[in-house]
C-alpha positions in Angstrom: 90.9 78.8 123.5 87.6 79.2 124.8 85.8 78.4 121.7 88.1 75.5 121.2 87.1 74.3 124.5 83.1 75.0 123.7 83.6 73.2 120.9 85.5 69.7 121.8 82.5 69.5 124.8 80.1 69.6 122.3 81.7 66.7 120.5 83.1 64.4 123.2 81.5 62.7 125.9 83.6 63.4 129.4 85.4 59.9 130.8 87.4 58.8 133.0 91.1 60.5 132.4 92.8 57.6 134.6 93.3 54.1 133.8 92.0 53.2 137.5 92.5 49.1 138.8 89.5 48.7 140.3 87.8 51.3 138.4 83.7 51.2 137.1 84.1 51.5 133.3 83.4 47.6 133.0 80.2 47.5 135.4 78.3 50.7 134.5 76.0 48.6 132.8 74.9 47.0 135.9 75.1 50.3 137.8 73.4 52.7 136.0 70.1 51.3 136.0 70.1 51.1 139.4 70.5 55.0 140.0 67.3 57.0 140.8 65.4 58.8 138.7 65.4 61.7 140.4 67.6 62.6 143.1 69.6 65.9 144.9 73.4 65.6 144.5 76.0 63.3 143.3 78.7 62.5 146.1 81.7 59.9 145.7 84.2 59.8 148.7 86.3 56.8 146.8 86.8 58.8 143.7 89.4 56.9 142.1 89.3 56.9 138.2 85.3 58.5 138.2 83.7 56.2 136.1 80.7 56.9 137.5 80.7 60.7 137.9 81.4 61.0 134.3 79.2 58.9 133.2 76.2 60.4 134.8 77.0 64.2 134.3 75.5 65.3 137.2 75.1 68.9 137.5 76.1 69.0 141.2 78.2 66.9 142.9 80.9 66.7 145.9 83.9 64.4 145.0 86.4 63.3 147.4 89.4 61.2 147.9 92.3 60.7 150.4 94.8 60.5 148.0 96.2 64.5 147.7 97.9 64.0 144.3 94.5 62.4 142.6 92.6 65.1 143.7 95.2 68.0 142.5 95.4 66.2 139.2 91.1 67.0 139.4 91.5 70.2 140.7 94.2 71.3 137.8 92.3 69.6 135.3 88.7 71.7 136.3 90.6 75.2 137.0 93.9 74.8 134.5 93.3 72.2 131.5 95.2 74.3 129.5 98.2 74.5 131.5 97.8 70.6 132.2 97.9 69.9 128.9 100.7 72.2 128.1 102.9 69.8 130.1 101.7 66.5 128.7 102.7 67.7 125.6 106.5 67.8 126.4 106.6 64.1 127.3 107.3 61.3 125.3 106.9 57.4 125.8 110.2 56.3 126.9 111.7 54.7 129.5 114.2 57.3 130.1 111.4 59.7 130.5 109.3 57.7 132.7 112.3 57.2 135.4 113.3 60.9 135.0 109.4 62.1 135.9 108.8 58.9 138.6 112.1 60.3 140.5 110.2 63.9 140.7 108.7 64.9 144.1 105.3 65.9 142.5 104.7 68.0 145.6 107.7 70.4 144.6 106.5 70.7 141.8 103.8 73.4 140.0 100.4 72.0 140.6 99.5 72.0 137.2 102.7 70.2 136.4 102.3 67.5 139.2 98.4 66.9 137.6 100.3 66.6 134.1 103.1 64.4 135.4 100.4 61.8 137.4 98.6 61.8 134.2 101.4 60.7 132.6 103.1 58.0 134.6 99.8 56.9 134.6 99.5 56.2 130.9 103.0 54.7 130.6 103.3 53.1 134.1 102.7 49.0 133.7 98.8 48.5 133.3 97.6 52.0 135.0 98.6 50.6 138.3 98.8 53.7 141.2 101.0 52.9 144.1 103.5 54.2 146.6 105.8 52.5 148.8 106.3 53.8 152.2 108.0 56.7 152.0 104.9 58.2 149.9 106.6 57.4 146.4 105.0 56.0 143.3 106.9 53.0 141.8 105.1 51.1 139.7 107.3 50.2 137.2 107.5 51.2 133.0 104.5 49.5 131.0 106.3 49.3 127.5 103.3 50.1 125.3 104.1 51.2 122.0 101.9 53.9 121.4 99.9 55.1 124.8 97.8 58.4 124.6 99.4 60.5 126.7 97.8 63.9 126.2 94.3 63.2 124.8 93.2 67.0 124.6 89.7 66.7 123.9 89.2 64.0 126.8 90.8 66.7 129.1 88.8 69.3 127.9 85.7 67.8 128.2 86.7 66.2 131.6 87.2 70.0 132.8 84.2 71.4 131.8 82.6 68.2 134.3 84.4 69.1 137.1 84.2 72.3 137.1 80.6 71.4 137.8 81.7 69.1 141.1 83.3 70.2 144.7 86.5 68.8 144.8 87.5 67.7 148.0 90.6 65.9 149.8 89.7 64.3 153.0 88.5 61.2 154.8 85.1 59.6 153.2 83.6 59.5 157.1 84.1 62.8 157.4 83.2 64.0 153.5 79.9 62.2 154.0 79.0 62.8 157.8 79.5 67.1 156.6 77.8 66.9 153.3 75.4 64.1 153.0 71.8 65.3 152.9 68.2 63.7 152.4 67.3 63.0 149.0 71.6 62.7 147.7 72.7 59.9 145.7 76.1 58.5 147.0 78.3 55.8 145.3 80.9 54.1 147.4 83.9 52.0 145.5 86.2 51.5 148.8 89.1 49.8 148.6 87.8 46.1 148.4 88.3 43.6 151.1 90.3 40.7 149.6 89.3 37.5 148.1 91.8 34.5 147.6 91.0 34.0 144.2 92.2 37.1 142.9 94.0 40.5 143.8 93.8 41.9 147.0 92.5 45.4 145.9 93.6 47.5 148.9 93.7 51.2 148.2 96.5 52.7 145.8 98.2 54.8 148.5 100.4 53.9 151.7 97.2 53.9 153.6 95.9 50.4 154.6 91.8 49.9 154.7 91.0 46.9 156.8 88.0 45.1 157.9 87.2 47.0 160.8 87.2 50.6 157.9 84.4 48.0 156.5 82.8 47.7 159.3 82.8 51.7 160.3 81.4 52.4 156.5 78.8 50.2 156.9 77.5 51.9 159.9 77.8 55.1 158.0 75.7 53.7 155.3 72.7 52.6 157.8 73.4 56.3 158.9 72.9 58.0 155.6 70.0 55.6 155.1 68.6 57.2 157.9 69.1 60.3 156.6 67.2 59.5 153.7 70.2 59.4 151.0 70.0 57.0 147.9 73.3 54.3 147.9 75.4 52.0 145.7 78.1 50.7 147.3 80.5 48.1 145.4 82.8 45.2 146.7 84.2 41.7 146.8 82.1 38.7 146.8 83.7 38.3 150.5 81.2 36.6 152.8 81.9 40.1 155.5 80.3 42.0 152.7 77.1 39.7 153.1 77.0 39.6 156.7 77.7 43.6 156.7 74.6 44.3 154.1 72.4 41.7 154.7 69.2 44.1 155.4 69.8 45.7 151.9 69.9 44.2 148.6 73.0 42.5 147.6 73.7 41.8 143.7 76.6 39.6 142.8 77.9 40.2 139.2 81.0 38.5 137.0 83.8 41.4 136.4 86.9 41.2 135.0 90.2 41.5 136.6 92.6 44.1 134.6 95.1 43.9 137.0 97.3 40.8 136.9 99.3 39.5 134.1 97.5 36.1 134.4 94.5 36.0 132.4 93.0 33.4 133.8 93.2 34.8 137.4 91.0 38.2 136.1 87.9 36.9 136.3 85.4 37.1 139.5 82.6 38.3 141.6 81.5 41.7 142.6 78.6 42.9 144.2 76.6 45.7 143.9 74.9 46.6 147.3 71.6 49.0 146.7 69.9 51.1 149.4 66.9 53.4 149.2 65.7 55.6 151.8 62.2 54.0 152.1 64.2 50.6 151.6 62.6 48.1 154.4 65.3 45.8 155.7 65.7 43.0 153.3 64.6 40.6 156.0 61.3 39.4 155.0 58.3 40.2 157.2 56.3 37.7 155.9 52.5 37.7 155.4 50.1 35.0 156.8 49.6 31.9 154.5 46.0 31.2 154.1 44.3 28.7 156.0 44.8 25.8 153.4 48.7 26.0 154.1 47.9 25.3 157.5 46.6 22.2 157.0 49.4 20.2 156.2 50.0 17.9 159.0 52.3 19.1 161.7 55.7 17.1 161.8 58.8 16.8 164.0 60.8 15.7 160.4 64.7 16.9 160.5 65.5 19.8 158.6 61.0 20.6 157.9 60.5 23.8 156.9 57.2 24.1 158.8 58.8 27.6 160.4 60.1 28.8 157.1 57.1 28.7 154.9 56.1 32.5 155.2 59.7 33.5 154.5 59.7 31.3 151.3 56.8 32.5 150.2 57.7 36.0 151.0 61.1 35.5 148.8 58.9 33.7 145.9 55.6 35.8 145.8 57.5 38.6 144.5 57.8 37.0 141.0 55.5 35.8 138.2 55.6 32.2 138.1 52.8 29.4 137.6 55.2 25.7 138.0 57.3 24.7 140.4 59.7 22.0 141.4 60.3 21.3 145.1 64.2 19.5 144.4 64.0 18.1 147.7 60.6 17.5 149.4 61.4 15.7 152.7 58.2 16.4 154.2 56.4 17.8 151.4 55.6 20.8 153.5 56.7 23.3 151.1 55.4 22.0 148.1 51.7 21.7 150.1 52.4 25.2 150.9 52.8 26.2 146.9 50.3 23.9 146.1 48.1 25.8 148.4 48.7 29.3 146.6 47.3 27.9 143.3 50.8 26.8 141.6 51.5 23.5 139.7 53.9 21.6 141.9 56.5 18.9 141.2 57.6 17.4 144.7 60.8 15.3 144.2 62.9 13.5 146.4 65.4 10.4 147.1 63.7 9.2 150.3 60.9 7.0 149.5 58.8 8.4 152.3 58.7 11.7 150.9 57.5 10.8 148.0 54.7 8.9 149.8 54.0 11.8 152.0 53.7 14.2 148.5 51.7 11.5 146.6 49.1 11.3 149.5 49.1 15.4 149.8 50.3 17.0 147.0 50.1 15.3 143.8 46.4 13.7 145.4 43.8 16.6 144.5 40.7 14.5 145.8 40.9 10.9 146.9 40.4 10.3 151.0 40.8 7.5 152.8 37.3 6.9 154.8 37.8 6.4 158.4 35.6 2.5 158.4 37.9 1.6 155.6 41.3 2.7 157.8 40.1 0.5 160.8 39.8 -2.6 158.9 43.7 -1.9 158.0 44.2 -2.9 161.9 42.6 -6.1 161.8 44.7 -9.0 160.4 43.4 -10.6 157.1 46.4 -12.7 155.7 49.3 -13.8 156.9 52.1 -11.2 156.7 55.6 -12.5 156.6 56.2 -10.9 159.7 59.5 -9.0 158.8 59.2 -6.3 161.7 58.6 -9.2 164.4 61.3 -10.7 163.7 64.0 -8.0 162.4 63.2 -5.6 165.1 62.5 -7.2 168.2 62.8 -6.0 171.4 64.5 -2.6 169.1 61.8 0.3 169.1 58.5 -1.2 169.7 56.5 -4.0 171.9 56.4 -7.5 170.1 52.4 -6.5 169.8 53.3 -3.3 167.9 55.7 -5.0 165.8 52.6 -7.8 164.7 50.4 -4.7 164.3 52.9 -3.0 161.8 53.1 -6.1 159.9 49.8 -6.5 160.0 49.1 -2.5 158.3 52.2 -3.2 155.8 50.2 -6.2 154.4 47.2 -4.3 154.3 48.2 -1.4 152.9 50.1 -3.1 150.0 46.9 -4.8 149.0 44.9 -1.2 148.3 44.5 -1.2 144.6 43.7 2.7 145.0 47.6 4.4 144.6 46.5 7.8 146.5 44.7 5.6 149.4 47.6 3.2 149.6 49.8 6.5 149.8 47.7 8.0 152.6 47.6 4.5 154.8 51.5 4.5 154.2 51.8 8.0 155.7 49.2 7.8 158.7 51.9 4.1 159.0 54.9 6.2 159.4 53.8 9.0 161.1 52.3 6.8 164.1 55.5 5.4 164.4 57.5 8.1 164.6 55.2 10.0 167.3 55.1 6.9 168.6 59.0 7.2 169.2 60.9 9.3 171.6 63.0 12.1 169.2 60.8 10.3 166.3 64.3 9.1 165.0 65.5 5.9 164.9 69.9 6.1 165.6 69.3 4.1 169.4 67.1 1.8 170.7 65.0 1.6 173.6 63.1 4.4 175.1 65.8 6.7 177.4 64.0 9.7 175.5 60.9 8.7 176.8 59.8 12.4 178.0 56.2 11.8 179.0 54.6 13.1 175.5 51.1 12.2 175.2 51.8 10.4 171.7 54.2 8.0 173.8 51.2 7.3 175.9 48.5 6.7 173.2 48.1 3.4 171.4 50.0 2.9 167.8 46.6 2.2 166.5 44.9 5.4 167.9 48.0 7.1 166.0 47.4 6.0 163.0 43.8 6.5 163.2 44.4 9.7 164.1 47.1 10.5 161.1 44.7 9.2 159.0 42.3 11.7 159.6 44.6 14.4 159.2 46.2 13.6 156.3 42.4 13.5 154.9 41.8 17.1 155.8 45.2 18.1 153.9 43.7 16.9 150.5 42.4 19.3 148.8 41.8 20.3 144.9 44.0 23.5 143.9 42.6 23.0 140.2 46.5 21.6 138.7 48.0 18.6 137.9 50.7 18.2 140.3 53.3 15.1 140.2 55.0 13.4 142.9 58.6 12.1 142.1 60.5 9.3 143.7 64.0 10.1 142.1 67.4 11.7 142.3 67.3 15.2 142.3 70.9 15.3 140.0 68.7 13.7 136.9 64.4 15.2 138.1 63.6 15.4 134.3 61.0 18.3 135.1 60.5 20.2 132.0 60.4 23.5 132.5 59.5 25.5 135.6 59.4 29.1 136.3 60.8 28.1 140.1 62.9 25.9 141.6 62.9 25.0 145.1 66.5 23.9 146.6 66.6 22.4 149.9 69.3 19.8 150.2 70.7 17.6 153.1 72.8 20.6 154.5 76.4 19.7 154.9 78.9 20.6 158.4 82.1 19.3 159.7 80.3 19.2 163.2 77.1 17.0 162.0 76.3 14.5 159.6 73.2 14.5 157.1 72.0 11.1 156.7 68.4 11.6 156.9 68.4 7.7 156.2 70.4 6.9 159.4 67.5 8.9 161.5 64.4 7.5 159.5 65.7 3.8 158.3 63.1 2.0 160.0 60.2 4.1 158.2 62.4 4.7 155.2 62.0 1.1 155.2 58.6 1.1 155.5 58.0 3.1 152.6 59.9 1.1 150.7 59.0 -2.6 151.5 63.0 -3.1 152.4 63.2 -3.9 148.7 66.9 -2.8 147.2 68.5 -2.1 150.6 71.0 -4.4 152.5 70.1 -4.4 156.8 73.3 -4.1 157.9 72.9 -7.0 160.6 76.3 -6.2 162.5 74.3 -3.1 163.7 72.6 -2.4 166.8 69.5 -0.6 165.4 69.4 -2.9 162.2 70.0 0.3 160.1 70.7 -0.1 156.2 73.3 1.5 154.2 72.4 5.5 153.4 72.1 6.7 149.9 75.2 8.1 148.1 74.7 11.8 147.7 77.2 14.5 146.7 75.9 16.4 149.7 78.1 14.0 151.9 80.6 16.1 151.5 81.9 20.0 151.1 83.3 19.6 147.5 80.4 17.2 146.6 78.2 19.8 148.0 79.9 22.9 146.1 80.1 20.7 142.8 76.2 19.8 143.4 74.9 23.1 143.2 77.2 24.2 140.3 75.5 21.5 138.8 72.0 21.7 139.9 72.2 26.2 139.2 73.7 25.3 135.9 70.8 22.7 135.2 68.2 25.2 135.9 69.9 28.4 134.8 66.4 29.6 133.2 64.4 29.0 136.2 64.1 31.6 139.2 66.0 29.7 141.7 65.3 29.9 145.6 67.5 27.7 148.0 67.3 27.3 152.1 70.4 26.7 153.2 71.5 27.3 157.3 74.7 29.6 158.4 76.6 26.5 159.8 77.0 24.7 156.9 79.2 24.3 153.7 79.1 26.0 151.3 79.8 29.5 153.3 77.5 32.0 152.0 79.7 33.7 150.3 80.5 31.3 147.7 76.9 29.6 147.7 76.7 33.3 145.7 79.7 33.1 143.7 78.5 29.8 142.4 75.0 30.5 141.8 75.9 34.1 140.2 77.8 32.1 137.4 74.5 31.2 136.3 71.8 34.0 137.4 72.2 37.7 136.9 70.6 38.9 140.4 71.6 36.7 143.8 70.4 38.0 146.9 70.8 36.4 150.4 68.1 37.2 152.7 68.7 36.1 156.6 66.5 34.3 158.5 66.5 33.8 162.1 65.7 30.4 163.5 66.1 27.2 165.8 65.7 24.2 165.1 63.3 22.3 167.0 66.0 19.7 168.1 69.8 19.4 167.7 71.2 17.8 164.6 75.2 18.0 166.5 74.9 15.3 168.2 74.3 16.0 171.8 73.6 19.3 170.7 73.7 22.3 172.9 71.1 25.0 172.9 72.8 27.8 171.5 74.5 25.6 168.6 70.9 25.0 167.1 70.3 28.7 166.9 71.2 29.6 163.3 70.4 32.6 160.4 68.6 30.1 157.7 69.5 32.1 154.5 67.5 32.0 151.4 69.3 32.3 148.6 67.6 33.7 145.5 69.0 33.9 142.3 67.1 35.2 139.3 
């Protein structure tokens, strides 16, 4: 027998001797090439079916499980295959047979028989399901195939001569891992899966429950073994506790298939493969300064600016190759300066006219100033202007003498034959009014925010003089052509970019986010009032907002299914904040339909003021998440 058993190892690969729901088989692909190269020994506490284990072949290993009669059927199958197999020869497929041996207490029974008898039910039972009911006993009911392999001898064979190599060990994982887990082992964890509405809730196969607060204990454990200096891959749900539990490490989400319901087209979904190394820094970014050209963009109090952020984006992006990108939605052109700045070809698009202005003036201008004696002749009047702001917004946000003077600049500015000048008078425009407001928003009128800021005390001229010397020193030449885009980001034709920068109006129950509400008065500005309606019936003479899809949570969800779909071949980076919808969870399921790697990397941060209303303090302190999908 022994050279029968030399011989089918020589010929057959060991697998998995289960049919395991839940099991690896289908994601070893994914799996295996994120094992190290070199590493001490194998341990797997969830043992399951063994995908894993047999795939690898490791030479030492400690494999564990709660379940006793899994890990006798192992134990049998290492020490006895010949006996094993001796019993699984005596049954046949029937469903006669199948009740008789389901009725059997396995635990009265011979060991080698019990191994032989799970291996069987198994095989027959309906789609390798294992389960008990509370008294301990296995009742998954008869599958009905016609011809299932019921005692495939070589498979077992080879199977033994694997084991035999392992420690095979029935007991908790917390206490498998905290005896036997040294520096330098390689530990995969499948626990039972915390459950997702869209498919089955994969709790584990015995009368033992594993609940979120087991989650919560193994993910200690796995900080722990970090610690120790172990290597990890740990599998789950998509479930958004999975994220928040494994944020510091780096989370893969990857399509899988659902073997275990009858409904095929419930069986598809989202894993995610968590990876930790012992040298592995957290997988929040510690950014690195930007140089001093990033700097230069003008400081602004814009809602939603990623002025804060812009080391942490970089951080996420600099770790690709990539010469183009495409900020979706500029607001205030901050972040494509800041690429701009680091040498890349930059397409700023947006759906507010004001940012485009902002990106014309300072991202897609490379050279073109406006000189300081030309921007003071902009204050003096030289025509007639048809002295819309005088009379639309009276007595609303400014004195009747800074309403003539902003008629005044609109009519000059519109006469500047030079686009890139225009665009930088149009900035230093809006900019001086909105320092020159209290909040620099525009939802009341009057000044009850007045909270003593020099800007409030300074002339709207000396803003504007000001703003146009510091939207001067932001142009520089960063040797590309760069494009500024008035448009809607649902139809940017782009071409092709290696990047794709996503910020979005963010969407919450708890706040709107109508950047036009805020800024209608400069939006207007920007755009000369032409194609928008004043609603007159208003008390701050606001216009209707732009319809966007971000209005709303589905619109939102359907959005980014759209935009991730429309730039599946570009490396994807999106801001998006923890109190808002999408949840983060399925902000990943969505953007891992289209990208092979999504990882979600935390940001802490406050936001300079509240977007909630009458926000309180603690409400505007938020994890701004990057999602990265590539």
């Amino acid at each position: 027998m022994a050279e029968q058993t030399d011989k089918k190892v020589k010929t057959v690969q060991a697998k998995p001797v289960l049919k395991w729901a839940g099991g690896k088989t289908q994601m070893l692909s994914k799996l295996l090439p994120k094992v190290p190269a070199s590493c001490g020994r194998y341990i797997e506490p969830f043992f399951g079916g063994g995908a894993m284990f047999f795939a690898l072949q490791a030479e030492r290993a400690i494999i564990s499980d709660s379940n006793p009669e899994l890990i006798n059927m192992y134990r049998e199958i290492a020490a006895h295959a010949d006996e094993v197999i001796s019993h699984l020869r005596k049954y046949e497929n029937t469903k006669e047979m199948f009740y008789a041996v389901r009725d059997q207490e396995w635990t009265a029974l011979p060991k080698a028989e019990a191994a032989a008898r799970m291996i069987f039910l198994n095989h027959t039972c309906f789609n390798g399901l294992y389960r008990v009911n509370r008294q301990g006993k296995f009742n998954v009911p008869y599958g009905k195939y016609k011809n299932p392999k019921i005692c495939d001898e070589e498979g077992l064979y080879a199977a033994s001569e694997a084991l035999k190599k392992a420690e095979i060990i029935c007991g908790d994982y917390l206490d498998v891992l905290e005896k036997h887990a040294q520096s330098g082992d390689f530990i995969f964890l499948d626990p039972p899966y915390l459950p997702v509405s869209e498919y089955a809730d994969f709790k584990r196969y015995t009368k033992e429950q594993f609940g979120e607060e087991d989650h919560v204990r193994l993910a200690e454990m796995v900080r722990q073994l970090q610690e120790r200096g172990c290597h990890i891959l740990l599998t789950n749900s998509n479930h958004s506790l999975v994220h928040q539990l494994y944020e510091r490490f780096s989370v893969d989400v990857v399509q899988t298939k659902r073997h275990i319901s009858c409904n095929g087209s419930t069986r598809t979904g989202e894993d995610v493969i968590v990876t930790v190394s012992p040298d592995q820094a957290p997988q929040k970014l510690v950014p690195e300064p930007l140089p001093a050209q990033a700097q230069a963009y003008p400081p602004t109090r814009f809602m939603g600016s990623k002025s804060k952020l812009l080391a942490h984006i970089w951080a996420a992006a600099s770790r690709f190759e990539f010469e183009t990108v495409v900020d979706l939605f500029s607001g205030s052109g901050i972040v494509g300066y800041m690429f701009k700045a680091q040498g890349k070809t930059v397409v700023s698009n947006d759906y507010m006219a004001m940012s485009a202005v902002f990106t014309r003036a300072m991202v897609e201008n490379n050279s073109v100033i406006l000189p300081a004696e030309e921007a003071k002749e902009l204050l003096v009047p030289r025509r007639e202007s048809d002295h819309f702001v005088s009379e639309t917004f009276q007595g609303l946000y400014y004195s009747d003498e800074e309403n003539d003077l902003i008629d005044t600049l609109r009519t000059n500015i519109a006469a500047i034959a030079d686009p890139y000048r225009q665009a930088i008078a149009m900035t230093a425009l809006i900019r001086a009014c909105t320092k020159k407001r209290p909040r620099g928003i525009f939802t009341y009128t009057g000044e009850r925010y007045d909270d003593g800021r020099r800007d409030l005390r300074t002339t709207l001229a000396q803003l504007f003089l000001e703003a146009v010397e510091a939207v001067n020193g932001a142009v520089f030449d960063n040797g590309r052509k760069n494009r500024s885009v008035h448009g809607d980001a649902m139809e940017l034709n782009a071409g092709r970019a290696d990047l794709i920068y996503i910020d979005p109006p963010y969407y919450s129950p708890l706040s709107d986010n109508e950047y036009v509400r805020r800024y209608h008065f400069v939006e207007g500005l920007a755009r000369g009032w032409k194609g928008v309606e004043i609603q007159q019936n208003t008390k701050t003479k606001k216009f209707k907002s732009y319809p966007t899809p971000f209005s709303t949570r589905k619109g939102a969800a359907d959005a980014f299914d759209r935009l991730f779909q429309r730039f599946a071949d570009s490396i994807l980076i999106v801001s998006y904040s923890s109190n808002s919808l999408p949840a983060q969870d399925e902000m990943v399921a969505i953007m891992a339909k289209y990208k092979k790697h999504v990882e979600v990397i935390p940001v802490d941060y406050k936001y300079s003021f509240g977007n909630q209303g009458e926000a309180k303090t603690h409400r505007n302190s938020v994890q701004e998440y990057l999602f990265v999908g590539y």
